[in-house]
Structure formats: C-alpha cells, structure tokens
N, C-alpha and C positions, 0 to 999 in steps of 0.2 A: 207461512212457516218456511217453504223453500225460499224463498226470496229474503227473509232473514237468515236463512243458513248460509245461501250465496254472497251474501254481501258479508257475515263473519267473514269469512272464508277468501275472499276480496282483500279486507281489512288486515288479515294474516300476512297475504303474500306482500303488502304495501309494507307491511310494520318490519317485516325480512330485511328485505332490501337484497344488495348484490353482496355478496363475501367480498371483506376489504382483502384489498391482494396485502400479502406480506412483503414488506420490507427489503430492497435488495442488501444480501447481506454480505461485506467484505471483510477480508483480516488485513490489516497492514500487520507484514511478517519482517522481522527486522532486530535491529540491535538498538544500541543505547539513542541511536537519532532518533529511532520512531519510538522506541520507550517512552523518551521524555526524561531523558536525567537532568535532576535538579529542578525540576518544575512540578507542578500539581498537574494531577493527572487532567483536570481539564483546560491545559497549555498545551501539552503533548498535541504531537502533527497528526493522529489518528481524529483524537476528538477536535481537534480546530480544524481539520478537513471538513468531518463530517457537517461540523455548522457552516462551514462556507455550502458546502453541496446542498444540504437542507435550504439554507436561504436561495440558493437558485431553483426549489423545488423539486428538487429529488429525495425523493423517499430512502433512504438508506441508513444499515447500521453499521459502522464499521468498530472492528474489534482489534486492540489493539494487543500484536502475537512482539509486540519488540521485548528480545531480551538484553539488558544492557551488558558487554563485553561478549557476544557471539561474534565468531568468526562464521563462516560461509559454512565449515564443517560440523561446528554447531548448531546451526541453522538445521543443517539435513537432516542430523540424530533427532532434533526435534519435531521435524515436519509435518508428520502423520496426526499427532494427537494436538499441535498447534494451531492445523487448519483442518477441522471438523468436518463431517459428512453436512451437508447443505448450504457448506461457503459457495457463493455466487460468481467470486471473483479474488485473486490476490494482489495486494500491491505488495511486490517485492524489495525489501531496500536491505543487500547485505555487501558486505567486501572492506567497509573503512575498518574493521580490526586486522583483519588478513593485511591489509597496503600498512597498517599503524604498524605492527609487529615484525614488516617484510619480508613477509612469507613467499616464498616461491609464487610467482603468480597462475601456475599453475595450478596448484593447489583451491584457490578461488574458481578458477575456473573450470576445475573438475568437478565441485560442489554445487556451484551454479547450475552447471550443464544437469547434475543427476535431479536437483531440484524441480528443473523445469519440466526435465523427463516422465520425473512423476505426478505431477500438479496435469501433465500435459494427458498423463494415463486415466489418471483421475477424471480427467473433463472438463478442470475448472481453469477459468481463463487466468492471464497473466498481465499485468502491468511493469516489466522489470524497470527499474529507478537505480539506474546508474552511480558510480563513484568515480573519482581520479582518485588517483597516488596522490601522497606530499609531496612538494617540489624537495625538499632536504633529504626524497632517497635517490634523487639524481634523474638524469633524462633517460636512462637505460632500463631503468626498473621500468618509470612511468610508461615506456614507450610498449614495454609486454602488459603491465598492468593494464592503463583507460583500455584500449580496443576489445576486453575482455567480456563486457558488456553489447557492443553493437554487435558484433560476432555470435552472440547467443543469443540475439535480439532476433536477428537476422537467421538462423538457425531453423529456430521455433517458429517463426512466423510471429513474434511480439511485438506488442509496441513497448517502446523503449524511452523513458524520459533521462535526457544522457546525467544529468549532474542534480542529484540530490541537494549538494549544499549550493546551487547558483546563487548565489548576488549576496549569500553568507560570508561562506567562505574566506577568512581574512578580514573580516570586518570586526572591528574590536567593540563596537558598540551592539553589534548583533550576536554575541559567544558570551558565555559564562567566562570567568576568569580563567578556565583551563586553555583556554583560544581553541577548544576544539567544538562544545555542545554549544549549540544555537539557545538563547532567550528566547521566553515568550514573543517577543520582537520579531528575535530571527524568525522564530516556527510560523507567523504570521507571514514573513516575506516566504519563506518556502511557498508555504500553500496557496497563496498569492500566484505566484510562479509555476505551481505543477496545477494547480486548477483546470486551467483549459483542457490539458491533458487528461487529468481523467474524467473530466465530461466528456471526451470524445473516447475516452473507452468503455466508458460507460454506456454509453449510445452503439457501441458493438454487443453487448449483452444481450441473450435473449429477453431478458427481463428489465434493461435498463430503459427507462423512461421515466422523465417527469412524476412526479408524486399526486 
C-alpha cells in the first residue's frame, strides 16, 4: 500500500511540471506610427514586432499604448493608466506631432524628459525610439529639434534607437498617400531595422530571454 501511495504521489509531482514563466510583457507607447493608421491592427509595428521577436524565440507580449495625433504632452497626461503595473519594459516612440505642428522644441523635450523620469521611478526600463524634424521647417528648428532625443538618452542612462522612420521616410512606395504613415511595407522595413535593437534590450531585462 505505501509503495502505491509513493508512486501516486511520484506520478503527481511528474504530472506538475515546472510553472510556465510568463511572458515578458511590453507597451509600445506612442502615436499614430506605433498605432497603425490606416492599417489593420495586425500590420501595425506593435504586432509585426511582436511576430518578428516570436519567431526569433522570445516569449513576449507587446501591447500596443499608440494614440494616433499625441503630441509628447499627450503622451504624459496619458502615461500612468497607458502603461499598467507589471509592464516589463517600454518602447517609447513620441515627438513627430510636436516637430509636425512646430512646437517649441522644448516643449517635446520637457515632456520626454518627465516621461522618462517617471517610467524611470516606476522601475520599468526604457527603449527611447528617436524622431528628426521635416526638412521644410528649416535647418534651425531641426538642429534644436534631432539632438533632443540622444540628450535624454544619454541622461537616463537609455538606449536610444536614433530614427523611428529610417529607410521610410520619403519613400513613396513605403507611406500611405498622406507621404507621412508607413504601409504594411514600410512597418515591415521599420521592424526589420529596429529588430537588432531591441533584442539587445531585451537581453538587458531581468526577465529577457529566449522563450
């Protein structure tokens, strides 16, 4: 009879197994790029991330916080209940309504800076994802505008992926008709292009690893 109760009881622990870990969980926080305007929500660069990361075997969900037409001050009002208690990590993409609208560049960069500040109080890591100005608000704006980013990269101690729309940007066959929002196309070369990048911030995570 003990030696049947042992071997249930065996049979138990086997049938258990180890607790699957959970998911590391991210928000891309953001405007209309990370939204996805004009595309179906599984084009959008949250979910075409998440399946390129998936297929390199990482276990992750990412939640996609983009609203389309936030400015960087928008962003902040929002920040609290947009990136929840047990976000793992944020990819940050905000500033192209601020540089669209030519808002004081300061202004981006006040909002940036308090964002980080709090994400940074909070605990939870940060991937900040760069912007430039248009070239049609002249070399004076651009030149306070871009640095606005490595400066609060550099700050925070972030890593900083410098230009959201690289290898887009002006390409007429990768943009919607508006020649601003990336196609399915385009959002495919993005994440082509910021991939590398956050696998290696990913692998700074206390929890990032392989799936």
């Amino acid at each position: 009879m003990l030696h049947l109760l042992f071997a249930l009881g065996a049979l138990a622990l086997v049938g258990a197994g180890p607790a699957s870990a959970e998911p590391l969980r991210l928000v891309a926080f953001g405007d209309s790029l990370t939204a996805g305007y004009g595309l179906p929500a599984g084009q959008a660069f949250p979910a075409r991330l998440q399946d390129a990361l998936k297929a390199g075997g990482h276990d992750v969900v990412i939640e996609n916080a983009g609203v389309s037409g936030d400015t960087t001050s928008a962003g902040l009002a929002r920040l609290d209940w947009s990136v929840p208690d047990g976000t793992d990590a944020v990819l940050l993409e905000l500033g192209a309504n601020d540089a669209l609208r030519g808002l004081d560049p300061a202004i981006p960069e006040a909002s940036l800076d308090a964002i980080l500040a709090r994400l940074k109080a909070r605990g939870i890591p940060v991937l900040l994802i760069g912007m430039q100005a248009p070239p049609n608000l002249g070399a004076a704006y651009k030149e306070r505008f871009d640095p606005i980013y490595p400066s609060l990269a550099q700050k925070y101690g972030v890593p900083l992926y410098p230009f959201f729309l690289d290898g887009v940007a002006g390409q007429p066959k990768l943009n919607l008709a508006d020649g601003i929002h990336p196609t399915a196309a385009g959002v495919d070369v993005i994440v082509e292009r910021i991939l590398p990048t956050v696998e290696a911030f990913i692998a700074t995570l206390p929890t990032g690893k392989p799936g």
